[in-house]
C-alpha positions as CSV (number, residue, x, y, z in Angstrom):
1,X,27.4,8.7,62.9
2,X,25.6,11.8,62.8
3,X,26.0,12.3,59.0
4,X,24.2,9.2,58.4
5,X,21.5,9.8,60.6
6,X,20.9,12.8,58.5
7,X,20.8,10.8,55.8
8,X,18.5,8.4,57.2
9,X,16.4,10.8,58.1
10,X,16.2,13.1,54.7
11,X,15.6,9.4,52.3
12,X,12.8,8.5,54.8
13,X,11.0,12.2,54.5
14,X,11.5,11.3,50.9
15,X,9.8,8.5,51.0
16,X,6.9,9.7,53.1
17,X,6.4,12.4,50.5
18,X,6.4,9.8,47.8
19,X,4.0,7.8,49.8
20,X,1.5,11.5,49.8
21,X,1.9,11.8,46.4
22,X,0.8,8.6,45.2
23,X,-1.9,8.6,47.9
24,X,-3.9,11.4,46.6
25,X,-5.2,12.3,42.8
26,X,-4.5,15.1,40.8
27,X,-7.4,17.3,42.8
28,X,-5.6,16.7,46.1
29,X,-8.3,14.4,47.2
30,X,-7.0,11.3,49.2
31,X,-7.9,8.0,47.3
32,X,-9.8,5.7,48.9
33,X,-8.7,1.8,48.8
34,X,-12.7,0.7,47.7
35,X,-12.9,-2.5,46.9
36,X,-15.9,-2.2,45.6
37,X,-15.3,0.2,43.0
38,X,-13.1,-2.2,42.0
39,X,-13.3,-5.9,40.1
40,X,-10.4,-8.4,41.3
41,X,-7.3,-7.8,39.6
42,X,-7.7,-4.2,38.4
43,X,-5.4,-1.7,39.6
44,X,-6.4,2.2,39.8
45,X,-4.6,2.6,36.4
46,X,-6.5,0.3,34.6
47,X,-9.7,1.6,36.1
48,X,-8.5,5.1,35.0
49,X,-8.1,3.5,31.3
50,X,-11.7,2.3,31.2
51,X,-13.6,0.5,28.5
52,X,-12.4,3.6,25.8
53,X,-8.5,2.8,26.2
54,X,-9.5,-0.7,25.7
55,X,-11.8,-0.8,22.7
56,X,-8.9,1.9,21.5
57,X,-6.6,-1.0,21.3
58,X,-8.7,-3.1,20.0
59,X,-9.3,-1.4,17.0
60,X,-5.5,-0.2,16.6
61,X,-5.0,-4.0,16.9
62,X,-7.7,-4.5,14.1
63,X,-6.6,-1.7,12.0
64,X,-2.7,-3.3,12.1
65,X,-4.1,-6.8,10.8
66,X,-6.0,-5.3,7.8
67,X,-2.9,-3.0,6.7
68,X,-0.9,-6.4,7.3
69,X,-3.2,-8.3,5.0
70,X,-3.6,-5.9,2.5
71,X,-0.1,-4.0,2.6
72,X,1.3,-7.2,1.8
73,X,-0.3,-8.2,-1.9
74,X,-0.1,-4.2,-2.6
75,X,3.8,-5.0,-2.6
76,X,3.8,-7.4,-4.2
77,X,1.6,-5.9,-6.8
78,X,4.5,-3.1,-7.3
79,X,7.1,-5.6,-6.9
80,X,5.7,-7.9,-10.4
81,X,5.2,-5.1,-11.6
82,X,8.6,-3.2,-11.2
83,X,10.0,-6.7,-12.4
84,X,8.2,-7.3,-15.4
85,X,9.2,-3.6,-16.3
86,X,12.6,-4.0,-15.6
87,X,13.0,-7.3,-17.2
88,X,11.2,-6.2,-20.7
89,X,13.0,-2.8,-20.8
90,X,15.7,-2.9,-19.5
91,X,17.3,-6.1,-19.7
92,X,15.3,-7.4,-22.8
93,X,15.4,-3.8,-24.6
94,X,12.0,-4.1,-25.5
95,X,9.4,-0.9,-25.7
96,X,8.2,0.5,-22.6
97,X,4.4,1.3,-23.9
98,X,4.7,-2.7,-24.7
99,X,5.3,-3.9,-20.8
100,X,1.7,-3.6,-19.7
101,X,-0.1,-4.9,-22.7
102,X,-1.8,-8.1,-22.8
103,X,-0.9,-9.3,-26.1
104,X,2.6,-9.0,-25.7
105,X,2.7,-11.5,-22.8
106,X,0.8,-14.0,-24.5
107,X,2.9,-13.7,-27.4
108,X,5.8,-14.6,-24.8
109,X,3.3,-17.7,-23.1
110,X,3.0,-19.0,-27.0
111,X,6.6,-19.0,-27.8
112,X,7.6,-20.2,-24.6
113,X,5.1,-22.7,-24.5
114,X,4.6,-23.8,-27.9
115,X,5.0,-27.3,-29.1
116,X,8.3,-27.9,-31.0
């Protein structure tokens, strides 16, 4: 019995000591429970935060839709590109100073197009 009374004893001085801890800042200074500092809903965290950990997020969330939105035509933009290379050189054996020139595709448009 006496071993767990010891035990009991040592988890609840742990306890108070967590209880300190969280109780005071970093400067030692007890913090005060002021409702008034305070809107409804906020914790002490989120008052720590403040309006520059939220306008931070903000524009991190603003900064991942414009790489979204323009990340995505880029690869596709390198994508027809690396296609239309790979498709004229290498699998049609044609000349690779001849993939990015206009009048080679529309030479391809008329003969694919043309009327028979």
């Amino acid at each position: 019995m006496s071993v767990e009374k010891a035990k009991l004893g040592v988890s609840r001085k742990k306890d108070r000591e967590t209880a300190d801890r969280l109780s005071h800042d970093e400067g030692g200074r007890e913090r005060g429970n002021d409702a008034a500092s305070r809107t409804e809903g906020e914790t002490p965290s989120a008052n720590k935060a403040g309006a520059s950990g939220r306008s931070r997020s903000r524009w991190l969330r603003a900064l991942r839709i414009i790489l979204r939105i323009c990340v995505v035509p880029v690869l596709f933009l390198i994508a027809l590109c690396g296609g239309l290379y790979i498709g004229y050189v290498v699998l049609g054996n044609g000349s690779a100073d001849d993939v990015f020139d206009w009048a080679t595709w529309q030479h391809m448009y008329d003969l694919i197009f043309a009327d028979s």
